[in-house]
C-alpha positions as CSV (number, residue, x, y, z in Angstrom):
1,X,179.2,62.5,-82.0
2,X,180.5,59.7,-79.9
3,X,180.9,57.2,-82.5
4,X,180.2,54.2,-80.0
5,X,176.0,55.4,-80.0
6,X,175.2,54.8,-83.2
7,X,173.4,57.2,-85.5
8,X,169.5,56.0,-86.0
9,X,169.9,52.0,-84.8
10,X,172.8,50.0,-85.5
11,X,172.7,47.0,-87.7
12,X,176.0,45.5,-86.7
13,X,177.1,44.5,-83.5
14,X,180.6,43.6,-83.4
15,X,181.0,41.2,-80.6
16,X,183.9,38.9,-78.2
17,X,184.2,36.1,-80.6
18,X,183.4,33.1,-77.5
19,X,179.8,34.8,-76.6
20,X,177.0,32.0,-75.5
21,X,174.3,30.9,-77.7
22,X,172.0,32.8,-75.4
23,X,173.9,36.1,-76.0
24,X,174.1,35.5,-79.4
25,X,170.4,35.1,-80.3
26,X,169.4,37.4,-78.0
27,X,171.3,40.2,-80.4
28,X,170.3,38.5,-83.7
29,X,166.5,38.8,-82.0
30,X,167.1,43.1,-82.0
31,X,167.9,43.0,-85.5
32,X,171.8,43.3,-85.5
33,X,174.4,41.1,-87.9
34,X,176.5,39.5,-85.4
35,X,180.3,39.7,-86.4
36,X,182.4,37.3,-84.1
37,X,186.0,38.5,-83.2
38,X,189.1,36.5,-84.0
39,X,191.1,35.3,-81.5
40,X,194.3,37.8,-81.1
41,X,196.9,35.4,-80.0
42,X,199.8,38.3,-79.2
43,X,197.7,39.3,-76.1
44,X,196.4,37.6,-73.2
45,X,194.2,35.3,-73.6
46,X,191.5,36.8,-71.3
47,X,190.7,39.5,-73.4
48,X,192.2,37.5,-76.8
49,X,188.8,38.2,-78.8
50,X,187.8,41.6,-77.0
51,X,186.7,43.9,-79.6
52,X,188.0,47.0,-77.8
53,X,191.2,45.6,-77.3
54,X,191.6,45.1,-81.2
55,X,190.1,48.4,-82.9
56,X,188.8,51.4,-82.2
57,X,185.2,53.0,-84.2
58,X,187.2,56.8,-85.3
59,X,183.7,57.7,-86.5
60,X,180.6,56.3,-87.4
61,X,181.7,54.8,-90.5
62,X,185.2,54.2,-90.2
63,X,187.2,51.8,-87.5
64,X,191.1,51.3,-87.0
65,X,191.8,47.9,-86.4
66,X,195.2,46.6,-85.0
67,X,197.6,45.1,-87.4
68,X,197.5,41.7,-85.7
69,X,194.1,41.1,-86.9
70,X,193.0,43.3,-89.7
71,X,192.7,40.8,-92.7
72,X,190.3,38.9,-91.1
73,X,188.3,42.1,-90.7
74,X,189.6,43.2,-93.8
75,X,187.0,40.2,-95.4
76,X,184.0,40.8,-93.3
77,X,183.4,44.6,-93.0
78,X,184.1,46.2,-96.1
79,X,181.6,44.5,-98.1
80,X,179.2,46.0,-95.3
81,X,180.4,49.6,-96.6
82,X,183.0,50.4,-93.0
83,X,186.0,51.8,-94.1
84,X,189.1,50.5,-92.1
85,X,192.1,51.2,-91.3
86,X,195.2,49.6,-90.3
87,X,196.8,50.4,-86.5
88,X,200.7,50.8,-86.8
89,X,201.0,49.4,-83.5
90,X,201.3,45.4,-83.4
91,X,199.3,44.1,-79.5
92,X,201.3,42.2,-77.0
93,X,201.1,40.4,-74.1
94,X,202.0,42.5,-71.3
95,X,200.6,46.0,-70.5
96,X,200.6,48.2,-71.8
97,X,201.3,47.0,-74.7
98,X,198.1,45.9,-75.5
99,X,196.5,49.2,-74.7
100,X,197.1,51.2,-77.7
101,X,193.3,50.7,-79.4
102,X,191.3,50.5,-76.2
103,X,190.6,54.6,-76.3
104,X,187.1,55.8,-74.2
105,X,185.2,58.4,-75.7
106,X,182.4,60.8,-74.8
107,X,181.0,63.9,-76.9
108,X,184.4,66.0,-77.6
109,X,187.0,64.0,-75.7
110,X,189.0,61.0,-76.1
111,X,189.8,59.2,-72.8
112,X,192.9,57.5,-72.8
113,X,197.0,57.0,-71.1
114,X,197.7,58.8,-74.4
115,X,201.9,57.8,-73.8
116,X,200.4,54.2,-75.3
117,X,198.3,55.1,-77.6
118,X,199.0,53.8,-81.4
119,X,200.2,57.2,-83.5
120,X,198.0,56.6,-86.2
121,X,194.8,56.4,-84.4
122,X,195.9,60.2,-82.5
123,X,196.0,61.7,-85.5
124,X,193.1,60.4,-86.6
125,X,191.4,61.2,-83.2
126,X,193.0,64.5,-83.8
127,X,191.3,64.8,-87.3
128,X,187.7,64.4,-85.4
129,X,188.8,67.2,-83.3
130,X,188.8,65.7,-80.3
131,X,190.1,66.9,-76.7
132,X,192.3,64.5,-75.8
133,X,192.0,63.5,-72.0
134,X,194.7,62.0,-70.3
135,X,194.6,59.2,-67.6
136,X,196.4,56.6,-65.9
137,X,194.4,53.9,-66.8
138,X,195.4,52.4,-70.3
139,X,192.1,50.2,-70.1
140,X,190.1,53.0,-71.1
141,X,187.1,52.1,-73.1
142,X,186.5,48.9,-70.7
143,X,186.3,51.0,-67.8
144,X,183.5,53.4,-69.5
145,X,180.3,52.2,-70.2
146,X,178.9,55.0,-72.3
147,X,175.2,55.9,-71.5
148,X,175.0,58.7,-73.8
149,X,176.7,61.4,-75.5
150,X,178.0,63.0,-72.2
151,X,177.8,60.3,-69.6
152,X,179.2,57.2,-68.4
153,X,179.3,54.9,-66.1
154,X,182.9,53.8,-64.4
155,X,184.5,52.1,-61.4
156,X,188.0,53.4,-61.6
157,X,188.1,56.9,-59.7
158,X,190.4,58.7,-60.8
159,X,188.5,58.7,-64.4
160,X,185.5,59.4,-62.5
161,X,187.0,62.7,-61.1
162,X,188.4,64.0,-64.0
163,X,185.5,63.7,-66.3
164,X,182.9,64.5,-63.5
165,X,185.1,68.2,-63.1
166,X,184.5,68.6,-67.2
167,X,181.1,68.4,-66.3
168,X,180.2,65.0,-67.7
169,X,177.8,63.1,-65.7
170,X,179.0,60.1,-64.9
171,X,177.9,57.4,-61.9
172,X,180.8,55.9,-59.9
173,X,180.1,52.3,-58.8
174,X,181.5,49.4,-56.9
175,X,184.7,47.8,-58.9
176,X,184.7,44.0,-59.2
177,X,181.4,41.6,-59.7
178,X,182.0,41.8,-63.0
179,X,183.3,38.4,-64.6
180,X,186.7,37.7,-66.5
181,X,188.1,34.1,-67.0
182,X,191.1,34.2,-66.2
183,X,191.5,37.5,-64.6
184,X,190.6,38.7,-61.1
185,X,187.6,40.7,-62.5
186,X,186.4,42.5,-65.8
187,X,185.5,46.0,-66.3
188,X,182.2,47.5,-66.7
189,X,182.4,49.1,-70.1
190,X,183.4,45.6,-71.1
191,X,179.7,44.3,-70.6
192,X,177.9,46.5,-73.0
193,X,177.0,48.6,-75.9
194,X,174.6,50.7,-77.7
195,X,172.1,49.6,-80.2
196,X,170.5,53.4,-80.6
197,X,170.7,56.5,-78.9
198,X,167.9,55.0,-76.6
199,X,169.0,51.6,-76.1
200,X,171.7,49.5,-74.8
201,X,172.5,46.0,-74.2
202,X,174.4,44.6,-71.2
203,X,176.0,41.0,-70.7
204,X,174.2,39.5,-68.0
205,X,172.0,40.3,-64.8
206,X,172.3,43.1,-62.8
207,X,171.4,40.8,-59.5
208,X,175.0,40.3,-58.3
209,X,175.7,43.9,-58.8
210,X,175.8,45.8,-55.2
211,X,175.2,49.3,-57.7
212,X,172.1,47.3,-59.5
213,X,169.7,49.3,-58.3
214,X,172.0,52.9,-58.8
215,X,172.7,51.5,-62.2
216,X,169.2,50.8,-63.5
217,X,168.0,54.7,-62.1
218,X,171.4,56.0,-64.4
219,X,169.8,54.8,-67.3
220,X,166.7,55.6,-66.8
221,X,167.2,59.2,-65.7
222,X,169.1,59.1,-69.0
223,X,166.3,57.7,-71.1
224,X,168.1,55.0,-72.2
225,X,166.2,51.5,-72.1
226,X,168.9,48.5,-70.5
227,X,168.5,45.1,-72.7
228,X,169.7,41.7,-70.6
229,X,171.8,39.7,-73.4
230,X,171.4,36.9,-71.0
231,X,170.2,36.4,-67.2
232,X,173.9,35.1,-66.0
233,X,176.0,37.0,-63.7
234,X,178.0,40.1,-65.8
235,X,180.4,38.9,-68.0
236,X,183.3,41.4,-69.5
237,X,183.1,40.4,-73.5
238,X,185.1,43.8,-74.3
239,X,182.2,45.9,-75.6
240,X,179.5,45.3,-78.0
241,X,180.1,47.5,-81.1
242,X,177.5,48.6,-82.9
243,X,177.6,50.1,-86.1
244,X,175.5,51.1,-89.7
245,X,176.1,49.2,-92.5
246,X,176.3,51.1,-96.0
């Protein structure tokens, strides 16, 4: 199972470590323990307290974290029963090397340009028996926002293609109108997350979006329910990770 749904409703949502007041009580409101990112200083600082920049969830109970900032998780998340484990590859500041966590994933398949991905989190990809599914773009998970177990939706073609011929269904929209300080634009996977099987939370508003109304029929022909986090234009915050405490 695609461990970024969680199983029943997650009570942990793992979040970019600069999110507004707004966006943070709007998640505390749905029940979740908000855990705020550190800042990862190797990497750019656009995308410096992105949680899918800095670990990746292997399962539903276990994440890998990059060695740059694992004590600080270290303190947090194992008292909340998720096991962790500690990336070999150290982030930097230039692509791709700070790639090697940011892995998409949909039922059976990881999504990623495997020649950057850390070693340690392939063979524990490989360990979940997953079909590995190369791709150019090393941004993976912040180009897929995952709807459910076998769909997504993307703006970067070429992932669109090759996971629409495996028979995933997965809505191709307009790239950009998505926001990013300090880059040109943000992704859409970057904006949102899943609270259950049947709901998910996005950044912002949809308004600004030229694929709003393509978007909204997505999720709902996927019976998913969309929750605003906050009525300002989409902002990239590296997606929301939910998970179950133990």
């Amino acid at each position: 199972m695609n461990p970024f749904i969680p199983m029943g409703k997650g009570n942990i949502a793992i979040v970019d470590g600069r999110i507004s007041v707004e966006i943070e009580n709007n998640l505390k409101r749905l029940g979740l323990k908000v855990v705020k990112t550190a800042e990862c200083k190797e990497v750019h600082e656009s995308i410096s307290y992105h949680p899918d920049i800095v670990m990746h969830p292997i399962n539903h109970s276990t994440l890998m974290i990059a060695p740059n900032v694992f004590d600080y998780y270290g303190e947090r998340l194992k008292k909340m029963g998720i096991k962790l484990i500690k990336g070999e590859k150290y982030l930097d500041c230039k692509y791709p090397d700070d790639i090697a966590y940011n892995v998409g994933r949909l039922q059976n398949i990881a999504i990623h340009n495997f020649k950057y991905t850390d070693e340690k989190l392939k063979y524990y990809l490989q360990k979940e028996n997953l079909k590995f599914i190369n791709v150019s773009q090393g941004y993976s998970k912040c180009s897929l926002a995952i709807v459910g177990e076998y769909s997504a939706i993307t703006s970067d073609y070429p992932i669109y293609r090759k996971l629409t011929m495996l028979g995933y269904d997965i809505l191709l929209i307009e790239p950009k109108y998505i926001n990013l300080p300090g880059q040109k634009y943000g992704f859409i996977g970057g904006t949102n997350g899943n609270i259950s099987k049947h709901k998910s939370v996005i950044s912002g508003s949809l308004n600004e979006h030229p694929d709003k109304n393509q978007i909204l029929k997505f999720f709902n022909k996927k019976n998913v329910e969309l929750i605003y986090l906050s009525q300002k234009p989409l902002l990239d915050i590296g997606t929301i990770i939910t998970l179950n405490s133990h």
